[in-house]
N, C-alpha and C positions, 0 to 999 in steps of 0.2 A: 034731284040735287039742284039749289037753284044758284045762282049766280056766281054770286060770292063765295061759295065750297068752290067750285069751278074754278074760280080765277086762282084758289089758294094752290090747290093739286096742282095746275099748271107752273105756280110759281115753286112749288118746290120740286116738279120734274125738270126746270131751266136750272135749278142752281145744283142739282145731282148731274148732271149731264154736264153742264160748268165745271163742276169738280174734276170729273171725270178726266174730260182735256186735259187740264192743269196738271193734272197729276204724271198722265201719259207722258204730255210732251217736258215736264220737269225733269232735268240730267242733273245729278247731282255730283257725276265723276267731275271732276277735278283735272282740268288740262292745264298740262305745264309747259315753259319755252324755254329754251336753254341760255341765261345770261352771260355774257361776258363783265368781269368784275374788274380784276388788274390782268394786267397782259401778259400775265404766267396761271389765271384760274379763271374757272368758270361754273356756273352752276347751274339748277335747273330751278325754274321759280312757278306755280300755277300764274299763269295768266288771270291779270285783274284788271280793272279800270278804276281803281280805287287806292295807285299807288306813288309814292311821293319819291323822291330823291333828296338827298342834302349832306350835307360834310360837317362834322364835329370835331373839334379841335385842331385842325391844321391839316386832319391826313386821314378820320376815321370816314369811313364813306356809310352812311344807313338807307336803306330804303326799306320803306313803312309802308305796311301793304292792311289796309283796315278790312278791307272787304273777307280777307283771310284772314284775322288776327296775326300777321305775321311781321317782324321786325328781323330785319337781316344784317350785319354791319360787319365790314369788312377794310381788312388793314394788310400793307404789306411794311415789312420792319427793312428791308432795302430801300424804300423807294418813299416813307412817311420819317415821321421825327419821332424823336423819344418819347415825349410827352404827349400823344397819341399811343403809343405802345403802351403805357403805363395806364391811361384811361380805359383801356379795351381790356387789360387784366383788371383793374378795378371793378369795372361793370361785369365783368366774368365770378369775380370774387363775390358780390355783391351778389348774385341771384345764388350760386351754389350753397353761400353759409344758409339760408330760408329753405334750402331743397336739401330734398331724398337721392344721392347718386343711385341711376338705374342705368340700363345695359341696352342701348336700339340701336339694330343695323350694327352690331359688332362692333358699337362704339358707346365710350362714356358717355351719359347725359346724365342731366339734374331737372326732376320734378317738382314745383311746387305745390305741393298736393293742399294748401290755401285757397291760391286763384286758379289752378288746372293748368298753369302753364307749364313748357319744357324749356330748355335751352342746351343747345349744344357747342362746343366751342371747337372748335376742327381746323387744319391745316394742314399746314407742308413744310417740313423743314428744309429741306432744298431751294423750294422757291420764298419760300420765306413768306408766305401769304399763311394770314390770322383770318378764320371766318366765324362769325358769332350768328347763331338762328337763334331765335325763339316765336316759341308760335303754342297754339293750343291744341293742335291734332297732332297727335304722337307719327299717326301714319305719314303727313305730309313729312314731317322731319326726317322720319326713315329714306324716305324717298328723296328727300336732297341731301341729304348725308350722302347718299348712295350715291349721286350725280355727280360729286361734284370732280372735277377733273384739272390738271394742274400743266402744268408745260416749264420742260426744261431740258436744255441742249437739242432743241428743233424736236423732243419727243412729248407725248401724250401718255398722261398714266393717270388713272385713279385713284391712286396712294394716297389715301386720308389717315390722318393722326387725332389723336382726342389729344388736344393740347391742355394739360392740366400744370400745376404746383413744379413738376418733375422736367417738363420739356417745355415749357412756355419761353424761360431763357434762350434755348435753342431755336425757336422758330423766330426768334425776335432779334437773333445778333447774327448776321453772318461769320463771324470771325467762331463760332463755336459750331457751325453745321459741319464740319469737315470736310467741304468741297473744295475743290483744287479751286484756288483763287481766279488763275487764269480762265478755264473753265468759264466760270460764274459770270466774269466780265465779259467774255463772250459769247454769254447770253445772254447778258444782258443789252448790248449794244445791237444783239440783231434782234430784239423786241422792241427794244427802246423807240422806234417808231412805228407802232403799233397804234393805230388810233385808238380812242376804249368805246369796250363793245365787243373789241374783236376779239378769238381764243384760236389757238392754233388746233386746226382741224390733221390728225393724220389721215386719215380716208384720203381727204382733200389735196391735202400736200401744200395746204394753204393757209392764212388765217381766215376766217369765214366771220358773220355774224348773221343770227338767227331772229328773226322774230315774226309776228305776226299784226298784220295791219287790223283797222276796224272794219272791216268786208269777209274778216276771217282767211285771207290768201297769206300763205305762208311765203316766205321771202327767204334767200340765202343770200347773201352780200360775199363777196369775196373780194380780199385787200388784190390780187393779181390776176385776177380769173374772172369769166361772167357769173354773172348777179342771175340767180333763179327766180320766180316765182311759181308759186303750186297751188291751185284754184280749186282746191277738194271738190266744192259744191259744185263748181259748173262740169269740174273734169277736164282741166284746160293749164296749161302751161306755158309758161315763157321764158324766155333767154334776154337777159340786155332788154326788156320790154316789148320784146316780137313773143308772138305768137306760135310756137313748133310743137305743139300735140301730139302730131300725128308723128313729128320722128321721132320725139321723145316716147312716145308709146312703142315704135319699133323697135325702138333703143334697150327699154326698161322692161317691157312685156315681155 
């Protein structure tokens, strides 16, 4: 074999063995972190670094997440203006007339079986929070469909509704949810200083906010309690930014 064969079989055992790697250490699951949206909901979104924030029309909040195909936008009809409620069913109207109504996660959605996209329109008529997803993986939708979680009178529930034609008025007007008015105003005044971000944790007993830095350590923020961090990779934990491992392991283990 003289040279030149030689050099070839070597270069294509480096880029089989290259492959190889790539492949191995390639994850393709999908991690998600739990949002905070308005300070009655929250939801769970994959983690991207490819994701924008911005406000439409005076009240509509979207974040645009490219690296997932994902656009999320979210409205609460207490606490935004009319003319934001009216755009948020418009653009809802707007994808469903082009779509197939199909059934995920034990809720309405709409396929555009054109561009493969879905969209789901979900709330709360209690808290009055409007959430619109749309994205191209049916799975990922299932799974924050499933997430998302709502707060009202100091409790936590995952009561999600498909706001269509029939109950979009109702998520949109308090005066038509039928909740004790009193009630409503007082909860609203004990959210009302809620920074955003934050979702009322029961576990907790607290309002918390979740997320994850770029080093991969997971963070709990809490509005009256100490701030965690959780350091998967080294195996290491902290309180307020000390160090306690090892009671926390006697603690947790």
């Amino acid at each position: 074999m003289d040279l030149r064969r030689l050099l070839l079989v070597f270069l294509v055992i480096a880029v089989v063995l290259a492959s190889s790697f790539f492949l191995l250490g390639y994850d393709e699951t999908v991690k998600y972190t739990r949002v905070g949206l308005t300070n009655t909901s929250s939801i769970e979104m994959p983690i991207s670094d490819q994701s924008t924030n911005s406000v439409i029309n005076n009240g509509i909040y979207v974040i645009n997440d490219t690296k997932h195909d994902l656009t999320l936008m979210y409205f609460n009809s207490e606490q935004g203006n009319q003319i934001a409620a009216v755009e948020l069913e418009y653009i809802r109207n707007e994808f469903a007339a082009n779509a197939v109504q199909e059934t995920l996660g034990n809720q309405t959605v709409w396929h555009n079986e054109e561009n493969g996209t879905y969209m789901a329109f979900i709330g709360n008529h209690i808290t009055h929070d409007n959430i619109l997803i749309i994205c191209k993986d049916p799975e990922m939708l299932e799974h924050m469909i499933a997430s998302a979680r709502y707060v009202y009178f100091n409790e936590e529930t995952n009561t999600t509704e498909t706001i269509n034609g029939e109950n979009a008025s109702a998520a949109q007007n308090a005066s038509s949810s039928g909740v004790d008015s009193t009630k409503s105003a007082s909860n609203q005044s004990s959210s009302s200083n809620v920074p955003a971000g934050y979702y009322w944790s029961g576990q907790d007993a607290d309002y918390i906010r979740e997320y994850d830095d770029a080093n991969g350590v997971h963070h709990i923020d809490r509005l009256h309690g100490p701030n965690e961090a959780i350091d998967t990779v080294n195996n290491k934990h902290y309180t307020n930014g000390v160090e306690d491992t090892e009671a926390y392991n006697k603690d947790f283990n």
